[in-house]
C-alpha positions as CSV (number, residue, x, y, z in Angstrom):
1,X,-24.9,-32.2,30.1
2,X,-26.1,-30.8,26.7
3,X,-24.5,-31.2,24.1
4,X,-23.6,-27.9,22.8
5,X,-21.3,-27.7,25.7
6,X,-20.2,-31.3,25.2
7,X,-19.2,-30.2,21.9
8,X,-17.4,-27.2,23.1
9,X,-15.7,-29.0,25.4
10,X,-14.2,-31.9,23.2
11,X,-13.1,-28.9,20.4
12,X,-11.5,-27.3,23.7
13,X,-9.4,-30.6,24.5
14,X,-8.4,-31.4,20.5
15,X,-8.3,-28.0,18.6
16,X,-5.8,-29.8,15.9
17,X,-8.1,-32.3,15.3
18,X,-11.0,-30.1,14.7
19,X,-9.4,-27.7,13.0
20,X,-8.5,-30.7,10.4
21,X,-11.9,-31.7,10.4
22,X,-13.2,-28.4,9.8
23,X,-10.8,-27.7,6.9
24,X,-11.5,-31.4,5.4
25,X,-15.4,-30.3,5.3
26,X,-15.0,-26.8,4.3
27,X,-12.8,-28.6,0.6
28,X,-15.8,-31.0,0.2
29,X,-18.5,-28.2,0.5
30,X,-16.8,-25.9,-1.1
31,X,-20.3,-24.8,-3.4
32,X,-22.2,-25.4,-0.3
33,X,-20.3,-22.9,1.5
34,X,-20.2,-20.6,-0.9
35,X,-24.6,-20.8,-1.5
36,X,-24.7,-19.9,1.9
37,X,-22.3,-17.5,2.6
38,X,-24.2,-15.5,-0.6
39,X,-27.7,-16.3,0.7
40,X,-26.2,-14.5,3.9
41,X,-25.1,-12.0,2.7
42,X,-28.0,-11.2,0.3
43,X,-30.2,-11.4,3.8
44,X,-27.8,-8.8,5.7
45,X,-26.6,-6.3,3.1
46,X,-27.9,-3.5,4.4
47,X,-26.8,-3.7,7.6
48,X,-23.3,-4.8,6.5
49,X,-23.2,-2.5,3.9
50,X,-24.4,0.7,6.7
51,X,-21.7,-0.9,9.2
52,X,-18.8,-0.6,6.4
53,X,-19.8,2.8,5.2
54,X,-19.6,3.8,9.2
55,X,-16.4,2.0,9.9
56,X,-14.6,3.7,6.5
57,X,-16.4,7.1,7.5
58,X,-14.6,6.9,11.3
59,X,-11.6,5.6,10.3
60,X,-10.9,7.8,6.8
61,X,-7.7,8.8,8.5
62,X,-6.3,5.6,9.5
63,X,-7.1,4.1,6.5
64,X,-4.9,6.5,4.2
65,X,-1.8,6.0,7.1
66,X,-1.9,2.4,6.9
67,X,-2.5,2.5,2.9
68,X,0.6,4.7,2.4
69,X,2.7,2.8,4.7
70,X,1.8,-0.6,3.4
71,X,2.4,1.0,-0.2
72,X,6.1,2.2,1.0
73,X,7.1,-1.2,2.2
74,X,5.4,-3.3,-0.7
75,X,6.4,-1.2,-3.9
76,X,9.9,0.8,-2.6
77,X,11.2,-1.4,0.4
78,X,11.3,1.5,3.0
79,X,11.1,-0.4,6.3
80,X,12.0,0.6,10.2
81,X,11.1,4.3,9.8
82,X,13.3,5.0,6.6
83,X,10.6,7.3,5.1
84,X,10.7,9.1,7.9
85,X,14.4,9.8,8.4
86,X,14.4,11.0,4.7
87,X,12.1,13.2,5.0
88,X,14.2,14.6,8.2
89,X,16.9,14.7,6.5
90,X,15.9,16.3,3.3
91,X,14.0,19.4,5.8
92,X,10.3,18.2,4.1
93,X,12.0,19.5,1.1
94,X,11.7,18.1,-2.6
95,X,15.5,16.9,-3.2
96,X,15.4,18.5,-6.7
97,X,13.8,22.1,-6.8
98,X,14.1,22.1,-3.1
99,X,10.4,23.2,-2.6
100,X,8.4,22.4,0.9
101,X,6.5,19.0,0.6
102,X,3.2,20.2,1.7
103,X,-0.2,19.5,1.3
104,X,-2.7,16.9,0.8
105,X,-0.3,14.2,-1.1
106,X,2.7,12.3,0.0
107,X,5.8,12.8,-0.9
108,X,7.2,10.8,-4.0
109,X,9.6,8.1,-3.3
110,X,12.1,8.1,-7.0
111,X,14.1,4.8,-7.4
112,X,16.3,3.6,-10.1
113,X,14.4,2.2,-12.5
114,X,17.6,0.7,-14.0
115,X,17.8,-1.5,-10.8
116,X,14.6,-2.8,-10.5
117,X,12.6,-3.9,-13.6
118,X,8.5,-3.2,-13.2
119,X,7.1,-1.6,-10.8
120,X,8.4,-2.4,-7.4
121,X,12.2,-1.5,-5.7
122,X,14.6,-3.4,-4.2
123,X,14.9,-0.9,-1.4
124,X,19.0,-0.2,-1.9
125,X,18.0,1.8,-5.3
126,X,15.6,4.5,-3.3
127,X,17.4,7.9,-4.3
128,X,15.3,10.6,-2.4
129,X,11.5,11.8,-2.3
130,X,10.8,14.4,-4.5
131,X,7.6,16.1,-4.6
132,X,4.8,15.3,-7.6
133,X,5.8,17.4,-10.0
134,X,9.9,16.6,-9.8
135,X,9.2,12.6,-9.9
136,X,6.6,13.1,-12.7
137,X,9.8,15.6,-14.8
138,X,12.3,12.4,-14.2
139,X,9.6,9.5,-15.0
140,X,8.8,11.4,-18.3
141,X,12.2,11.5,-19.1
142,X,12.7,8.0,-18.4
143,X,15.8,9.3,-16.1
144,X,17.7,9.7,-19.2
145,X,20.5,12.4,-18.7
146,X,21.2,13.1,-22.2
147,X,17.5,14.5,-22.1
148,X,17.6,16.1,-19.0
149,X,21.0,18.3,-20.3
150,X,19.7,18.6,-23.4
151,X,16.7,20.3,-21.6
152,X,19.1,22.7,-19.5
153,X,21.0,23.7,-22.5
154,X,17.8,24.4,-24.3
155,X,16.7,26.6,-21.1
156,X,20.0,28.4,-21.1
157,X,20.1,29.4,-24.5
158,X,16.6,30.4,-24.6
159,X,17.4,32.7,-21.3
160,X,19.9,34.3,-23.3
161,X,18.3,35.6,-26.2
């Protein structure tokens, strides 16, 4: 028997073991590893870089899909479809100036920013989707009402002159 297949055979019967070995090497050799993983790599860019650039090219679309639903769950919480039922039940409209959601952008998710200090959402403070333009009008507002009346009344009494 050779012993490639010798070896294959006792890493069949004792994968724990092995995989404990393996590990125990790989934190010894760390600088080792990583010399030969870059003289690799510096051997096979080309190709690796040509099979990325084809991979991203065929799968553009998934990529944005997967990017915008990871984003939804990470930053805003929105699991089990919830995006998706907003957007039913809001017609695809913006919930502000009621406008169609369209084009080449997602829809906004708007949150209390009260709730949730930084950047991320609980989930339970998701108000609606608005479209770019309506989330970018509350955000530069910093959802302060005093502001946002202050801006109506301005409006009105402009109209009226």
């Amino acid at each position: 028997m050779c012993q490639k297949s010798s070896v294959a055979k006792r890493r069949a019967a004792n994968p724990d073991r092995e995989r404990a070995k393996r590990a125990e090497w790989e934190a010894k050799n760390k600088d080792r590893r990583k010399a030969q993983n870059a003289e690799w790599y510096a051997k096979n860019k080309d190709r690796i870089d040509a099979q990325r650039a084809e991979w991203y090219a065929k799968n553009r679309d998934r990529i944005k899909v997967s990017f915008a639903k990871w984003h939804r769950v990470a930053f805003y919480g929105l699991l089990d479809g919830r995006y998706d039922e907003m957007l039913i039940e809001q017609a695809g409209r913006c919930d502000i100036c009621r406008e169609p959601m369209t084009g080449t952008r997602e829809p906004a998710v708007d949150h209390d920013h009260a709730c949730c200090l930084g950047r991320r959402s609980c989930g339970r403070c998701v108000r609606g989707l608005l479209c770019r333009r309506c989330n970018h009008m509350l955000g530069l507002t910093k959802d302060d009402r005093n502001v946002l009346q202050a801006a109506v009344a301005y409006l009105s009494k402009s109209s009226q002159q």
